[in-house]
N, C-alpha and C positions, 0 to 999 in steps of 0.2 A: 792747211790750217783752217779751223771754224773761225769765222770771223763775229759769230753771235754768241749772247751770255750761253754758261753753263744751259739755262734752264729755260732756255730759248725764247724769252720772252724781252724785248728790247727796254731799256733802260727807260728810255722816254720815247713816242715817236713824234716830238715836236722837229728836230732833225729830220728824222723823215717826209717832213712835209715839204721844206726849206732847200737841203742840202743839195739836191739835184739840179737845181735851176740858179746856185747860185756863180755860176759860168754860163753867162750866154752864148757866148760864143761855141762853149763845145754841145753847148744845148743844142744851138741851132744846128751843126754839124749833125749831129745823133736825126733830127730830125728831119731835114731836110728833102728827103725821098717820100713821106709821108702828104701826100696830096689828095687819097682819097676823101678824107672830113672835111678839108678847105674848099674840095667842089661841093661837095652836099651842102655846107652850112652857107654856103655864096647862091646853092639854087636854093636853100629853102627860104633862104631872103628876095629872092628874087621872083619866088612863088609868091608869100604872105603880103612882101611890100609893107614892110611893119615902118612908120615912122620913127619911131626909136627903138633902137637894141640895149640890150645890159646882157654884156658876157663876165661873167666867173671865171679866173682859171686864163684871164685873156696872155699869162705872162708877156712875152715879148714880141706878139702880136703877127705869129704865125696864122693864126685864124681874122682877127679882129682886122687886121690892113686890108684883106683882099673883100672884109665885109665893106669897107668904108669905102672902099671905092668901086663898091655897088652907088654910092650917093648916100649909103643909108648914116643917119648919124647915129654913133658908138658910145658906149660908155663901157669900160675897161677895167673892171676887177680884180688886184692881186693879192697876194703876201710876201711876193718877191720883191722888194727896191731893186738888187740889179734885174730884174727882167724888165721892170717898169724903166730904169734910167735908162739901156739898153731898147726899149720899142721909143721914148722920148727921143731918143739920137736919132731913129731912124725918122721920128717924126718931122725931126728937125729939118731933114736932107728930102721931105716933100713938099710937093704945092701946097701953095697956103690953103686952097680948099677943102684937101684932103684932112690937114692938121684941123681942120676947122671942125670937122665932122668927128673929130675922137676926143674923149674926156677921160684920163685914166685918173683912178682911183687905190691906193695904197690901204691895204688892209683886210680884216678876217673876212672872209665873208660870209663866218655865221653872227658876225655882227653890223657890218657896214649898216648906215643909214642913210639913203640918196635924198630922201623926200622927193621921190616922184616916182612916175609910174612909167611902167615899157610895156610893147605891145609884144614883143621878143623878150625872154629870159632868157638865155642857154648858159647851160655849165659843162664846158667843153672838155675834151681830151683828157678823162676820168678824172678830171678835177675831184668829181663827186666823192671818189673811191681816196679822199684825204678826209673823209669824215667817219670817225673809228668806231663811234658810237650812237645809239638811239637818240641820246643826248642830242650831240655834234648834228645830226641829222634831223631833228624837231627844230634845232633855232635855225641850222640854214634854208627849211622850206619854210619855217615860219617870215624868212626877212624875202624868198622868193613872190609868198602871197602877197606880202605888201608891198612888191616893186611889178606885179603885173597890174596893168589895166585892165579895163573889165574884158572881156572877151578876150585875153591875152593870152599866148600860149608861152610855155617852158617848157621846152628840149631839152634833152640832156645825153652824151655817153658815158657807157660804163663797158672795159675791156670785162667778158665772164669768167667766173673760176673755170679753171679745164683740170682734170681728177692727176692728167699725169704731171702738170706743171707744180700743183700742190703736194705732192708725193715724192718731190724732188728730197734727194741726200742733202743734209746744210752744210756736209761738211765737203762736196764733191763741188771743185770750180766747175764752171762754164766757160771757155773762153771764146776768143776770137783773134783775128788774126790782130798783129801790131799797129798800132798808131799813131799819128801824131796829135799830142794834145794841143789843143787850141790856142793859150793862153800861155803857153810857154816855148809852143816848137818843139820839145821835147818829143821823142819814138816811145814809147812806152808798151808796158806787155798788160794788158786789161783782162781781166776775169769777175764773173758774178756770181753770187753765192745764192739761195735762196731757199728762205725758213718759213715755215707758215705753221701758226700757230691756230688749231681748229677749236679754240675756246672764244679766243677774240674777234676771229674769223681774219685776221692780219696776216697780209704776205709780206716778209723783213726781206729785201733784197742789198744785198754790201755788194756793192760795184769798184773793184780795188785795180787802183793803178799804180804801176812800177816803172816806173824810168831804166832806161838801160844802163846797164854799168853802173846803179846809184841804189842797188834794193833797201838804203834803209831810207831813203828818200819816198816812199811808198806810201799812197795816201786812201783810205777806203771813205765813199761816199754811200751813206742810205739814203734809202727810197722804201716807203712804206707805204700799203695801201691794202684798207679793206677791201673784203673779196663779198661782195654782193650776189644773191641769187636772187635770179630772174620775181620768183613769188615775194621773194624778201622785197623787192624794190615795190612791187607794186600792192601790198601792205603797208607798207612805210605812206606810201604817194595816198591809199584810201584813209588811213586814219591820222593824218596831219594835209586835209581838208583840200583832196586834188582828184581829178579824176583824168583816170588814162583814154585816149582816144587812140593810140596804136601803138604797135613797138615792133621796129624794125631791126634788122639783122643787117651786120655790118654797111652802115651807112648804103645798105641797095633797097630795093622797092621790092622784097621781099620781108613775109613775117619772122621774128623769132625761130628758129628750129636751132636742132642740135649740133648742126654745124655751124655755127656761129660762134667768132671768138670775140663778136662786140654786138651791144646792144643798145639802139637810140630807144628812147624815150620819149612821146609827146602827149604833153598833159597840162590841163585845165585846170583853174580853182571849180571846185564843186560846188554848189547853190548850198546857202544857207539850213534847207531843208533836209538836202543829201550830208550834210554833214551832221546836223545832229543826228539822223538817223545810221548814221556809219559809228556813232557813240554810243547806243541804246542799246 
């Protein structure tokens, strides 16, 4: 069964932004084995030594806890309530010091307004790739410029398009083996479906779960996310007033190349000068 419209284009992808993260629990499960970003983004704090951080994208504070207890104080950007109620629980169950160094914040992050500045931006674990358009993209580096201080850097990943992932059947599940959902206990049979629309440049992925013995109990969650090219990103970062100083290949101390299935990002506000002249 296609689990996407006729004409493969998703109804809305405000669900897709949302839908996936709103079980923490099986969130954290899913993610769990994932450690390589949580070391990078704990040394590059540990490199810069930034006084303040602002992470994007911090949901339930897979990355953000292990920053904060570097020493460093956090501030915590969502659109999730449960991932934010959810990192607040666990906040609750630490040293008061720790709680004391993290500030979460509820809300877009192509509009959030902190009124202050960080030495650290990062927008973590393709957060980015929840912004579908030019649009969506100009006001969230516009609200980044104005939360770095001066000499402030903003990191960022993004997972890259790979030809044969995009190329995929919408109508051919993916599965994996059985298991149990989080939130219920329940054994369940999971499968993923995934559509990619090369107009919008959006990959529609329906992640559907069946309980045993209960198929009409069956529930499909989206997950939506533009698919960025490498040139694309760093066009976007020169003409909305930023300039790249590197770009790494999956969180190692090697550059960008073709075997790369993720790409960091680190980038500067550009001088007043460079940017009009990036406009002429």
């Amino acid at each position: 069964m296609n689990p996407f419209h006729s004409n493969r284009q998703p109804s809305s992808l405000a669900p897709g932004s949302l839908a996936h993260y709103a079980e923490p629990r099986y969130y954290t499960r899913c993610y769990a084995s994932r450690r390589h970003d949580v070391a990078f983004y704990v040394d590059l704090v540990r490199a810069l030594r930034p006084r303040r951080v602002l992470e994007y994208g911090c949901g339930n504070g897979r990355i953000t806890l292990p920053i904060a207890e570097t020493g460093t104080s956090i501030v915590g950007v969502d659109a999730s309530r449960p991932q934010l109620d959810d990192l607040r629980d666990k906040l609750g169950r630490s040293e008061s010091a720790l709680r004391d160094r993290v500030r979460l914040v509820l809300g877009d992050m192509r509009a959030v307004r902190l009124k202050e500045r960080f030495d650290l931006v990062l927008c973590t674990f393709n957060t980015f790739l929840h912004l579908y358009d030019r649009h969506d993209v100009e006001r969230f580096l516009s609200r980044v410029a104005a939360h770095l201080a001066p000499g402030g850097r903003f990191v960022f990943d993004v997972s890259l398009p790979l030809v044969e992932e995009l190329g995929r059947d919408p109508t051919r599940p993916y599965r994996i083996p059985r298991l149990k959902y989080p939130a219920t206990g329940e054994v369940v049979r999971y499968a993923e479906y995934f559509d990619y629309d090369p107009v919008s440049q959006v990959l529609s992925v329906a992640m559907q779960f069946e309980p045993l013995g209960a198929p009409e109990r069956a529930w499909t969650t989206p997950l939506t996310h533009r698919q960025f090219h490498p040139q694309e990103i760093e066009a976007l970062l020169h003409y909305n007033g930023f300039v790249v100083d590197e770009v790494r290949a999956d969180f190692e101390e090697r550059p960008l190349d073709a075997d790369a299935d993720s790409g960091v990002w680190f980038a500067r506000k550009a001088s007043r000068r460079r940017v009009r002249a990036a406009h002429t």
